[in-house]
N, C-alpha and C positions, 0 to 999 in steps of 0.2 A: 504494500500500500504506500501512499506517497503523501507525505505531512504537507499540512500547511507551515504558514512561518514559524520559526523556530519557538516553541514555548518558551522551552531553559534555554540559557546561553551554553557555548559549548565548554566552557571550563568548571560548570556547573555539571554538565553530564559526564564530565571526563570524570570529577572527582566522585560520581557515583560510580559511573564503568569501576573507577581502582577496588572497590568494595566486593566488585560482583569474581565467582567463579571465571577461566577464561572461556568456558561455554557457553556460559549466558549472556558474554559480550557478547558473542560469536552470532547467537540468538537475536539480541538487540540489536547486531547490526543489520540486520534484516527488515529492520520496524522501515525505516525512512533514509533518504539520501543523507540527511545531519548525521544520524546515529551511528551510519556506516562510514563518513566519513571520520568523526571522533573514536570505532571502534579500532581504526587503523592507526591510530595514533601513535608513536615510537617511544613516546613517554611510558604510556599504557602497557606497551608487549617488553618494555623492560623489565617495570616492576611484578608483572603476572611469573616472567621467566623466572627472573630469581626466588620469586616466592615459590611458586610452585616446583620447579625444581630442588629449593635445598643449596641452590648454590651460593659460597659465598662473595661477596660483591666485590674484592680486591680482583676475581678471576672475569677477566675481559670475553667477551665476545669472541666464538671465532672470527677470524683475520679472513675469512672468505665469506664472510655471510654478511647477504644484503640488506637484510633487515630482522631486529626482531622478533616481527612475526611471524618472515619466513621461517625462522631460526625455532623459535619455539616449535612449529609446525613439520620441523623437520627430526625434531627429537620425541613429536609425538605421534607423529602419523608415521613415518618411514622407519620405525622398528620394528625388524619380522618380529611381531609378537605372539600374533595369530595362527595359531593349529591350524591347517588345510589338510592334511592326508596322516595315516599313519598306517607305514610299513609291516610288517608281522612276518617276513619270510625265513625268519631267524627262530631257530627253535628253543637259544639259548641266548646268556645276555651278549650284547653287543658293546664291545671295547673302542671300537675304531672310526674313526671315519673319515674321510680323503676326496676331494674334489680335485678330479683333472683341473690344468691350467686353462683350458679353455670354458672351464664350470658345465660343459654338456655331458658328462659323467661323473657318477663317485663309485668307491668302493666300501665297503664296511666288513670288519672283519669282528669276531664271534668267539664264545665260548663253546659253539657246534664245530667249530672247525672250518670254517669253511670263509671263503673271502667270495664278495659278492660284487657285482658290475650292475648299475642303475642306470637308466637312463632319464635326464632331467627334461629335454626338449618336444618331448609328444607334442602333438599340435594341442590335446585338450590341457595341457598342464598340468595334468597328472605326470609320477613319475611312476614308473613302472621298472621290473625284475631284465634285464638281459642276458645276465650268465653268471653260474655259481658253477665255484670248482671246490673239491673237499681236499684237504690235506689228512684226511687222516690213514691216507693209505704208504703216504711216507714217513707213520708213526708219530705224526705232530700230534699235541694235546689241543691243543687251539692258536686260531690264530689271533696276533695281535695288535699291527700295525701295517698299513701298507702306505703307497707313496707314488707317485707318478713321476716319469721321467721328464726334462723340459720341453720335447716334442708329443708327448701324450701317446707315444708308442706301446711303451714298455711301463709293466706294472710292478714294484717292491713290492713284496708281503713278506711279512716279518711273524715270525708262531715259534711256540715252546714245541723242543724237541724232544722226545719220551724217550731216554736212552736206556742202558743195562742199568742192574742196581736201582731202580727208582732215581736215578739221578735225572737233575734236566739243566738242557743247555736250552740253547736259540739254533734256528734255520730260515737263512734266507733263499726263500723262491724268486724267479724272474718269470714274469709272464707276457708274453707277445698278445698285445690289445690286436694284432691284427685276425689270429687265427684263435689264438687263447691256450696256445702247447705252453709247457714249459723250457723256456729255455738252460735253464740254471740252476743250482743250488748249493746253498754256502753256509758253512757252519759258523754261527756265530756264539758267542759267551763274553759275557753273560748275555741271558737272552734279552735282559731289556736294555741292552748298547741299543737294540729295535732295526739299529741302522738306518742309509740314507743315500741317498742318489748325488754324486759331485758335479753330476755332469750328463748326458742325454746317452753314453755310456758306459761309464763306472760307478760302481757303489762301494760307501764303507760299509766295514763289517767290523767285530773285534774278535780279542782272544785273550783267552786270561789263565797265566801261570804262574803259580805259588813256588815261590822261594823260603818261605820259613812259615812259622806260624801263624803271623799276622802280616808278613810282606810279602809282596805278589807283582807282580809288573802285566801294566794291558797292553795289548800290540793292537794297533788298529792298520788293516789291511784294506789296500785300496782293489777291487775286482774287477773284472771285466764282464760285464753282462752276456757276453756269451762269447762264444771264439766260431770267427768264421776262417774260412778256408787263407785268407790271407794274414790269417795271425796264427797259422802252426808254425813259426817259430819267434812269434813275438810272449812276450810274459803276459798270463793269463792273471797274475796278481804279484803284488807289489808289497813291500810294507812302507805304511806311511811314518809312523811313530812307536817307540816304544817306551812308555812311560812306568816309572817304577811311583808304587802305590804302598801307604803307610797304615799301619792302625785300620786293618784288616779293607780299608777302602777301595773301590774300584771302579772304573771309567764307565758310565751309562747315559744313555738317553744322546747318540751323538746324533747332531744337525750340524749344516751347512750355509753360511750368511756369507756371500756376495754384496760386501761393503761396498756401496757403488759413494763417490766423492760427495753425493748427498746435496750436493748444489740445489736443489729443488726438491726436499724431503715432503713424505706425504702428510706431518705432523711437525707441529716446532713446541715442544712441551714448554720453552723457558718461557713467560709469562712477560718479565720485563722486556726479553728483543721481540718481542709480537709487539708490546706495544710501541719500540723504537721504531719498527721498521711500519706500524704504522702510519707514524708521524711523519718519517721521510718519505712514505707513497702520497703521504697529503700534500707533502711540498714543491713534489715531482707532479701529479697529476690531481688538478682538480676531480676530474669524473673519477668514483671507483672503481678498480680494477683489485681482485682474488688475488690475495697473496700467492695462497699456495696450491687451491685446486678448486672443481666446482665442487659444492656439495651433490647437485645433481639431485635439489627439489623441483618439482612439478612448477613451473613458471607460465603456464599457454593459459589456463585458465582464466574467467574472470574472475572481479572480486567476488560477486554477489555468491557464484560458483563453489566461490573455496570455501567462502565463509558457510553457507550450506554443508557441502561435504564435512566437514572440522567439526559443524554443531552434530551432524547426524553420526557422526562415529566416535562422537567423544568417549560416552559409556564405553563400546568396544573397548577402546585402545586402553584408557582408564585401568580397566579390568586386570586388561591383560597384563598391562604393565606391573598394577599392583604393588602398594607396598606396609602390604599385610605383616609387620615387623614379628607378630606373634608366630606364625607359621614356620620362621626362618628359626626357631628353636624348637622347631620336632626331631627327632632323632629316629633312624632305621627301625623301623618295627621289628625287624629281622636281622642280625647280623649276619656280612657277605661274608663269603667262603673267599679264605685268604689266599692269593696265589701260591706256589711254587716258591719254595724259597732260595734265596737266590744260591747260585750252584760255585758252592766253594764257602758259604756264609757255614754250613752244617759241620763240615771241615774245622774250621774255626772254632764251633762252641765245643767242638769234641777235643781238641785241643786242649784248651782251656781247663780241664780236668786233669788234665797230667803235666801240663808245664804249670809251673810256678808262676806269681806276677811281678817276682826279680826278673826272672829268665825271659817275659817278655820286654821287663822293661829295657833288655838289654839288648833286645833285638832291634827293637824300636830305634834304640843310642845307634847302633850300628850302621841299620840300612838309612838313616840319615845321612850318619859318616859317610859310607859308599855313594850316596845319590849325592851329596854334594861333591867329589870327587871324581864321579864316573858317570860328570851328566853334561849333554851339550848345554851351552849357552842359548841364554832362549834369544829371540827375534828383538832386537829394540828399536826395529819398525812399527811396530805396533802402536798405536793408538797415535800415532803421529800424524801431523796434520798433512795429504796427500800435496806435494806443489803443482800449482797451476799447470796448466794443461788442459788437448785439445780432451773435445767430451767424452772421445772414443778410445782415450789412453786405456792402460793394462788398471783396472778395477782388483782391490783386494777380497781374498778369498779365507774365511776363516771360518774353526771347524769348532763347533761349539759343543759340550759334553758338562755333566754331571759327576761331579768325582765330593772326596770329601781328605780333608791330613789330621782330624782330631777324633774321627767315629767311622763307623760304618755306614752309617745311615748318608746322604749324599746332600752335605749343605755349601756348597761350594760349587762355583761355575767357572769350567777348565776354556781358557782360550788360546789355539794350537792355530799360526798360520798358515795355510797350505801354500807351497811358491809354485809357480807356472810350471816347473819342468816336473812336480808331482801330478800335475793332471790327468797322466794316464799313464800306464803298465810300462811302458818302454822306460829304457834304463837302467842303473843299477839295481840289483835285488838284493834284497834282504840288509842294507843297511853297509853296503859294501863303502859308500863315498865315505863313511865316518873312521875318522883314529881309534886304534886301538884299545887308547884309553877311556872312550867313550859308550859306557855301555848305556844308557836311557837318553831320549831328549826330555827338554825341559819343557814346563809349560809357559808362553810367554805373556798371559797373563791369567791372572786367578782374583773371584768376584766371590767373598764370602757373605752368604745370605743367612747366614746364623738361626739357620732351622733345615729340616727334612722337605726339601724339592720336591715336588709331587708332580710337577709341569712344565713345561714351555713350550714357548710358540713366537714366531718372528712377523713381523710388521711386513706389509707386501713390499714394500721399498728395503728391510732388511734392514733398517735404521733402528728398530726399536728392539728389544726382546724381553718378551711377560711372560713374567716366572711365578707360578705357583707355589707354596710354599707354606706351613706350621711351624709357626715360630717356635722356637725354647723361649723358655725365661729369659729375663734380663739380668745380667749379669752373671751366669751360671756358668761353672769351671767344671770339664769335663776330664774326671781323674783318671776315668776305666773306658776304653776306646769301646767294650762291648756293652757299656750301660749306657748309651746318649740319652740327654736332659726329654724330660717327658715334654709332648709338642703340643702346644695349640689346637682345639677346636677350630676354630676361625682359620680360615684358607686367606690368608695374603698374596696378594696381586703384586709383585712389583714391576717395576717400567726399566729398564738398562738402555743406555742410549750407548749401542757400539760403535758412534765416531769418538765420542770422549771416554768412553769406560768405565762409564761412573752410575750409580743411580738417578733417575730422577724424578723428584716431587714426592709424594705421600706416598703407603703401596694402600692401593684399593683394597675393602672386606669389606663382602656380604655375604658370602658362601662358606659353606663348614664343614668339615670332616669328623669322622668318630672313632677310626680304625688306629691301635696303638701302631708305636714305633715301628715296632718289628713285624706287622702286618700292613705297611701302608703299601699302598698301589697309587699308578698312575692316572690324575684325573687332566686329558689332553684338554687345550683352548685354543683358541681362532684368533688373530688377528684378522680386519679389513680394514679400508679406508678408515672409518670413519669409528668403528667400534672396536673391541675384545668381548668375547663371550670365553662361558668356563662351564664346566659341569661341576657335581658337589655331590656331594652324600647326602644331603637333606631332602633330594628326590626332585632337583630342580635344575635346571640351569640356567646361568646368568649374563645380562648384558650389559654391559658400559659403555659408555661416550669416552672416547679417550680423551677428547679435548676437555672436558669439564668435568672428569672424574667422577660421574654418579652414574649410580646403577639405574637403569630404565627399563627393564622388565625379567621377571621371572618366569622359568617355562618348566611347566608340571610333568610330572613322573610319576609312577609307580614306586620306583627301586631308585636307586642309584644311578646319574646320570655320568656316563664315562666319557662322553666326546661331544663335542661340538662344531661345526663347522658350514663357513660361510662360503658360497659361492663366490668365484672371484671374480665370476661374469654379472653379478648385480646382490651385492649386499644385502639387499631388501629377503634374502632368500636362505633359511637358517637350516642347517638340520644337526638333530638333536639322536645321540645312543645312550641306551639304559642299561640297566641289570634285569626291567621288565621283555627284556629281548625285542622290545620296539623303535624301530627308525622314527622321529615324529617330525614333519616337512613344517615349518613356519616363516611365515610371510609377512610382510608389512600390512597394516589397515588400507595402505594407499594403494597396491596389489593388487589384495583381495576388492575391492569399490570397482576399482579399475576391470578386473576378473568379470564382478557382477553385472556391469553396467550392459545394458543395450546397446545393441551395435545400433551406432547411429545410420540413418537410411542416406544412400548418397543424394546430394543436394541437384536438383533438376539443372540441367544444363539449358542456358538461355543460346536460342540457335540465333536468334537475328541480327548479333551482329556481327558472327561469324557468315553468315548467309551474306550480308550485305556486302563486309570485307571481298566475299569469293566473285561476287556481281565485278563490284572494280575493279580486280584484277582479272578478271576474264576481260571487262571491255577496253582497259588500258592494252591487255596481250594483244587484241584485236590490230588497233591503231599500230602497233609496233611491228606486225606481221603484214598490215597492209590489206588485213582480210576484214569482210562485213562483220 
């Protein structure tokens, strides 16, 4: 409907709008052209944001957003919040989950055994089953992880090995996406190194050999994914490092980050240069121009349009989002069935009854003594700032891993660089370049997060990396390498910025774990643009704004939520693995609207003044041809 002249003045309506929910602005700006135009006010979507959000007011705006109402609109409509499908092809619970690089596949891999191929792109939007292969005919117990290569050829899958004795290590498979054979298979230990792809043909893998009672050395081995007829006599594997390991500890969870110069990162976490570099884009150019990317909210629309859409999905999103504080202290109805423990940990405590804890501690004195002695110098390129140059110079490659030097449990983050002439199998073998007196390399840098790692996951630019983690105590001296400090409830997020090497900002909790020390498992997370999700033990998993540090929606389970993961062809697009053996598909409110909506009818085509166009040039062709 369309008001007469304005009753209230509009600084009078603005000070009610600050009063109202943002829906019912959203609502009121519908009444009349005043209302809508004061509901769009940039005063107004400031204070809604902060309020509503929980954020505090020192933390600025992203440095790409056009306005706060986009902005708000963006943290509430375009997070996959929303259930659309749930998968069930899994008979057991579900650990993994993996998006090809071009997001038109994943795979998920199970406590059945079995690693599964999805297809995302069906025309109806459903995703549907394409191919399951069972590992349990190669004696695997389940599998655990897999991974795609950078051309989306070849698939990683990573599962515990059921070997003699009840003992278990790891087994890496290679699977050809084209026909789906096996090409490959590589013994890994321990099994959750998981392993990782360096490259569109090699993968790490590890190996792990005890030297005394508590000291052990990991060898991590670079592979080749398969040998064709033009590499029988080139090296089918390699070793990349050998690291000597203390206080029973040992190399897990390795990844690979591809430190690109960062010149144009997809995130600037420091606060103060967001706003410096604010200021000198306002100096430089009047009009705005996006620091650092688009966000890639819905802009075609009108007003009246959006503001409709926003009021009518508000509940939805609301919901979904949820932040039902009491819920987030339910604990497992059921306690999970602890994995496999790790293989050489048993070794260890059986130990420990017949040696003394002189006789370790003197082991401990010693392989110090030797690793300081008999260990390469590490890299002190590392963390140094790259020099100028053109965009396409040689980019650093480093190999990120889980170790620990005070406990067994893995609270420490190992940083190993890899140099160019490691990037594939050709070469010396086995460690032949090194002197004699060189038995370990070193690690060249080491990130102590003073708790048991439970996760990580790297930012699509490979700038950030988010580390899952149960804190110990504070201040807590850790005297018995096999008693680590009792850990946290509460799952911490932290942020690592691997140009500088350091932490940054607060670490995110919302999510929580219940599993002691020496039962903890792996809860995998997602980085995208624009978010981190995590799974949890409280039967949920969670989502964050990385720029603004709050969590924006939680996403329900039966059981235990073990993976998450975002598509890298459109964020709006989540899926979620349980212990209830369910894949569950979630999408943005703005998706699913989009999803429901009627196809609009195409718009009648006006012929006449195309017809009259064809008149002209027909009778000008005439004249020029000399014909009637």
């Amino acid at each position: 409907m369309e008001c007469g002249p304005p009753v209230l003045p509009d600084s009078l309506v603005l000070e009610i709008f600050l009063h109202l929910p943002h829906d019912a602005v959203l609502r009121a700006g519908l009444a009349c052209r005043q209302w809508l135009a004061v509901s769009r006010d940039e005063f107004l979507w400031r204070e809604l944001f902060y309020s509503y959000y929980r954020i505090p007011r020192p933390v600025p705006r992203h440095p790409a957003a056009v306005s706060w109402y986009r902005e708000f609109r963006r943290l509430f409509d375009c997070i996959p919040c929303v259930e659309v499908q749930t998968l069930r092809e899994h008979s057991d619970q579900v650990l993994h989950l993996a998006f090809s690089h071009r997001g038109h596949r994943f795979s998920s891999c199970s406590k059945d055994c079995t690693v599964k191929l999805w297809d995302t792109e069906r025309p109806d939007g459903n995703i549907s089953l394409v191919h399951s292969s069972s590992m349990r005919q190669f004696n695997w117990g389940y599998t655990q992880f897999s991974q795609f290569n950078a051309d989306d050829s070849l698939l990683l899958v990573s599962g515990v090995y059921l070997g003699p004795h009840h003992s278990s290590s790891g087994e890496i498979a290679v699977i050809s996406l084209e026909n789906y054979s096996l090409l490959s298979r590589v013994r890994n230990k321990p099994y959750d190194v998981f392993g990782c792809w360096l490259n569109e043909t090699h993968l790490i893998s590890g190996n792990l050999h005890w030297i005394g009672n508590m000291t052990s050395c990991s060898v991590l081995w670079l592979n080749k994914a398969f040998q064709d007829v033009e590499s029988e006599n080139v090296n089918v594997v390699k070793r990349l490092f050998k690291i000597q390991n203390i206080n029973a500890s040992t190399i897990r969870t390795v990844m690979v980050a591809h430190c690109r110069r960062h010149d144009d990162p997809d995130l600037l976490l420091d606060y103060e240069a967001q706003s410096q570099a604010r200021r000198q884009k306002g100096q430089q150019q009047a009009q705005h121009q996006p620091l650092l990317f688009d966000l890639g909210t819905s802009g075609s629309e009108e007003d009246e349009e959006e503001a409709a859409a926003a009021a009518a999905t508000a509940t939805t999103a609301a919901a979904a989002g949820g932040r039902e504080d009491d819920e987030c202290r339910r604990a497992l109805s059921a306690p999970r069935v602890p994995p496999p423990p790790t293989p050489g940990l048993e070794q260890v405590m059986h130990s420990r009854t017949n040696v003394g804890a002189v006789e370790l501690q003197i082991e401990t004195h010693v392989a110090k003594v030797m690793g300081r002695t008999h260990t390469k110098a590490p890299d002190r390129s590392l963390g140094v700032a790259l020099p100028p140059g053109p965009a396409d110079a040689e980019d650093m490659t480093y190999l990120l891993f889980t170790t620990g030097s005070l406990t067994y449990s893995p609270h420490q983050i190992g940083i190993k660089r890899i140099k160019p002439d490691q990037m594939s199998t050709s070469g010396p073998v086995l460690g032949e370049e090194r002197s004699s007196d060189e038995f370990f390399d070193s690690l060249d840098h080491v990130i102590d997060i003073h708790g048991h790692i439970i996760g990580m996951g790297l930012s699509p630019d490979h700038r950030y990396l988010y580390v899952n983690s149960r804190a110990w105590p504070a201040g807590c001296v850790i005297s018995d390498p096999m008693s680590p400090p009792p850990i946290a409830e509460e799952i911490d997020l932290h942020v690592i910025d691997l140009k500088s090497l350091r932490e940054e900002r607060r670490s995110l909790r919302a999510h929580r774990a219940f599993t002691p020390n020496d039962e903890c498992f792996f809860i995998f997370l997602d980085v995208s643009r624009d978010f981190v999700a995590s799974g949890a033990e409280d039967k949920h998993g969670y989502i964050w704004d990385r720029h603004y540090n709050i969590c924006l929606a939680r996403l329900a389970h039966d059981d235990v939520v073990n993976s998450v993961a975002f598509s890298p062809a459109d964020q709006e697009l989540l899926l979620s693995a349980s212990d209830d053996s369910t894949i569950k598909v979630w999408r943005s409110p703005r998706m699913v609207r989009l999803a429901q909506a009627p196809a609009r009818p195409p718009r009648p085509r006006n012929l006449l003044p195309s017809w009259l166009s064809r008149g002209r040039n027909s009778t000008a062709g005439g004249g020029v041809n000399g014909k009637p």
